[in-house]
C-alpha positions, -999 to +999 in steps of 0.1 A: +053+255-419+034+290-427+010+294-458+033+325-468+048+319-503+068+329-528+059+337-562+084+341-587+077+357-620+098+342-650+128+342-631+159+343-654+191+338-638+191+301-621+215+308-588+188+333-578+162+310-583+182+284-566+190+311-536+155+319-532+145+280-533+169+274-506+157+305-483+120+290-485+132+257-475+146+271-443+121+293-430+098+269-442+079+287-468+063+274-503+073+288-540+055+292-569+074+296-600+052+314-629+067+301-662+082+305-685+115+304-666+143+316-687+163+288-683+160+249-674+148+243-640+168+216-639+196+239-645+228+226-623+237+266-614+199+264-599+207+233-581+239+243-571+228+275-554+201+251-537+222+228-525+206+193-509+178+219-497+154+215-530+140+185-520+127+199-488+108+228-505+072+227-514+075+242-550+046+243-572+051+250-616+027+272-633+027+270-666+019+306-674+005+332-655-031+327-662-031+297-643-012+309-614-037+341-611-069+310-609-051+294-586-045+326-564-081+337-567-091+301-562-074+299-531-084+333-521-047+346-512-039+383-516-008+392-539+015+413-525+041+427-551+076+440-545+084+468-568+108+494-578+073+515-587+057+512-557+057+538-525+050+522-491+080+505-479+076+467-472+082+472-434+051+497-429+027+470-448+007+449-429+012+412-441-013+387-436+001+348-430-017+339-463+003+359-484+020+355-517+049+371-523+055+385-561+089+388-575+095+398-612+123+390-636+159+401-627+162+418-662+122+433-664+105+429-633+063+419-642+046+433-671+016+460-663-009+436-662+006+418-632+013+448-615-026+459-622-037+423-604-012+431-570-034+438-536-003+453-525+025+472-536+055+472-514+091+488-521+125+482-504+142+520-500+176+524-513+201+548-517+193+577-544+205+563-580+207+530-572+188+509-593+175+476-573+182+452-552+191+416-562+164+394-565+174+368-538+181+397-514+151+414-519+129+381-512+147+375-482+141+408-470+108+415-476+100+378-464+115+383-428+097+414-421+064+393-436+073+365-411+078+384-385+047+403-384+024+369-389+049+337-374+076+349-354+066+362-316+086+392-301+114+374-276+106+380-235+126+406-223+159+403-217+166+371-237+187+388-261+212+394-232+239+376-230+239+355-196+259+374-166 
């Protein structure tokens, strides 16, 4: 398991939450769920989108965001933000295997003051008037590139041929 984690920002819609839960069981990666959620986490559209995979996640409640920013700085883990505002695209940011990984609200993303706390800044590009990515998507995304800079070796040559 790698100390990279998830941190999710008043998440609103449960199926993503559930989607994101069941990505960080997989790759083996912790969430932290800065509340208030809007919803119930024991909502069954949040289990349902986890499937059996919840229990196998380490997932961690904050009650607000106060106390999840004393636990960061506690723990002395850097914050790295996925935005729509920011400018260097997540795959030219150099993660480290410590990371937390912030994701705002489907409807708002994070208010200014979380955005002002973020060591990093990192965007997914899109297509010109498009307006973002969906949450789940965007965690997965920005996750594998993180993993693979900090967990994942390169493969020996040749062993993504097929054999002859």
């Amino acid at each position: 398991m790698t100390m990279l984690r998830i941190a999710l920002y008043q998440p609103d819609i449960p199926g993503n939450t559930g989607t994101i839960l069941r990505l960080a069981a997989c790759l083996g990666l912790g969430v932290d769920i800065i509340e208030p959620a809007g919803f119930d986490i024991s909502d069954r559209n949040l289990k349902r989108a986890g499937m059996d995979y919840l229990s196998a996640v380490t997932l961690t409640r904050h009650v607000n965001w106060e106390r999840f920013e004393a636990w960061r700085l506690e723990s002395g883990r850097r914050l790295v933000l996925a935005s729509t505002k920011a400018a260097q695209p997540y795959t030219g940011f150099a993660y480290r295997d410590d990371d937390v990984l912030l994701f705002g609200r489907e409807s708002a993303g994070v208010p200014d003051h979380v955005q002002e706390k973020a060591d990093g800044r990192v965007l997914i590009p899109m297509v010109e008037g498009q307006r973002s990515i969906n949450v789940a998507m965007s965690a997965a995304m920005i996750s594998g590139e993180a993993l693979r800079q900090t967990q994942w070796s390169p493969l020996p040559p040749g062993s993504n041929v097929a054999p002859q």
